[in-house]
C-alpha positions as a printed Julia matrix, in Angstrom:
88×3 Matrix{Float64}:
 -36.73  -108.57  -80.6
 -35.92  -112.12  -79.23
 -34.63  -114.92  -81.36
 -36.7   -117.42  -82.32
 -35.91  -121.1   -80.57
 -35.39  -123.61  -83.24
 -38.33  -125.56  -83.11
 -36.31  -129.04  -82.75
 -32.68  -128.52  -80.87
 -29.71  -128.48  -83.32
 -28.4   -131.54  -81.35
 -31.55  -133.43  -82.95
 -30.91  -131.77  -86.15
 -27.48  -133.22  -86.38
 -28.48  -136.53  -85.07
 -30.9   -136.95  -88.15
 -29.27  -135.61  -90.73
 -25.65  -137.83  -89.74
 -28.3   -140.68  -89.97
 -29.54  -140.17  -93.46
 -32.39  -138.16  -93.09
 -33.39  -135.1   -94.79
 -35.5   -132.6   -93.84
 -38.83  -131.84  -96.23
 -40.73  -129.72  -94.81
 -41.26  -127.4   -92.19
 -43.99  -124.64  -90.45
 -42.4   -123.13  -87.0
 -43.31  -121.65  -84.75
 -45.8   -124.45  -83.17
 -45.6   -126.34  -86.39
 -44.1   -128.93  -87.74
 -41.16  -130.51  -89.21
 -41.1   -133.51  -91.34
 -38.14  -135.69  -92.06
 -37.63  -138.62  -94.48
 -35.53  -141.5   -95.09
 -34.88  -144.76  -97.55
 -33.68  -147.59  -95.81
 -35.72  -151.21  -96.7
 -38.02  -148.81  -97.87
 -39.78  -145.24  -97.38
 -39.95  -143.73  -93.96
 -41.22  -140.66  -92.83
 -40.87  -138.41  -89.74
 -43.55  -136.25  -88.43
 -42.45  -133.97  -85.25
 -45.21  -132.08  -83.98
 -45.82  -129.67  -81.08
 -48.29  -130.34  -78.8
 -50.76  -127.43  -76.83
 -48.43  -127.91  -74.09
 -45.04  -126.93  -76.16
 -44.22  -130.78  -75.7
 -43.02  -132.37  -78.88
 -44.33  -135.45  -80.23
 -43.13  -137.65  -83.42
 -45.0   -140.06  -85.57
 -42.89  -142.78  -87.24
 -44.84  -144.44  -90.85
 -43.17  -146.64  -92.75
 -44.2   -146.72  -96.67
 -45.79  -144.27  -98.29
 -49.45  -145.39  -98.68
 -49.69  -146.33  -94.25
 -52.45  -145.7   -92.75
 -51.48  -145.45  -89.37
 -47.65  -145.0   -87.77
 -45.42  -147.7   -87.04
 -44.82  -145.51  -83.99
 -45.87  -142.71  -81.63
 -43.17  -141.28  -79.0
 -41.92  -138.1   -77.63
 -39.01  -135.81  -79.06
 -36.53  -137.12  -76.13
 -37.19  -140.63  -77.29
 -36.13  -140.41  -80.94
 -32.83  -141.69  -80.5
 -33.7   -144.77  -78.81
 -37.02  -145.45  -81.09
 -34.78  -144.93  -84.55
 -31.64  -147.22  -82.87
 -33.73  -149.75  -81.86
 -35.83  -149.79  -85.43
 -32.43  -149.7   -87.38
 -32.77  -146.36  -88.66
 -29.84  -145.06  -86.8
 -26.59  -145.4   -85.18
């Protein structure tokens, strides 16, 4: 049986999780994870994957938003969270 890829790498894992965010929920494979974080308020991490095993993340900030502060891919969630001040 093959092992099962994790469905974010453990580098991005670690990144989060030294930043203050916890992990809250989660449905591999071709799921989704969500992460969340207090800092000047509620924030929320949605990483999905998309039909073409890309992964996407939606950014909202506060709990009742309609829409997300941001939309970006996987390999730019260390540059969108650094430049929004919601990591080092």
């Amino acid at each position: 049986m093959q092992k099962q890829l994790p469905f974010v790498s453990e580098r991005v894992e670690k990144f989060l999780t030294e930043n203050g965010w916890e992990k809250v929920y989660e449905r591999p494979p071709g799921g989704h994870q969500t992460w969340q974080e207090y800092h000047q308020g509620f924030w929320e991490l949605l990483t999905y994957s998309m039909e073409d095993n890309r992964h996407n993340c939606n950014l909202w900030h506060g709990s009742d938003a309609i829409k997300p502060e941001a939309v970006f891919s996987l390999r730019s969630i260390r540059a969108v969270l650094r430049w929004r001040g919601l990591a080092t």
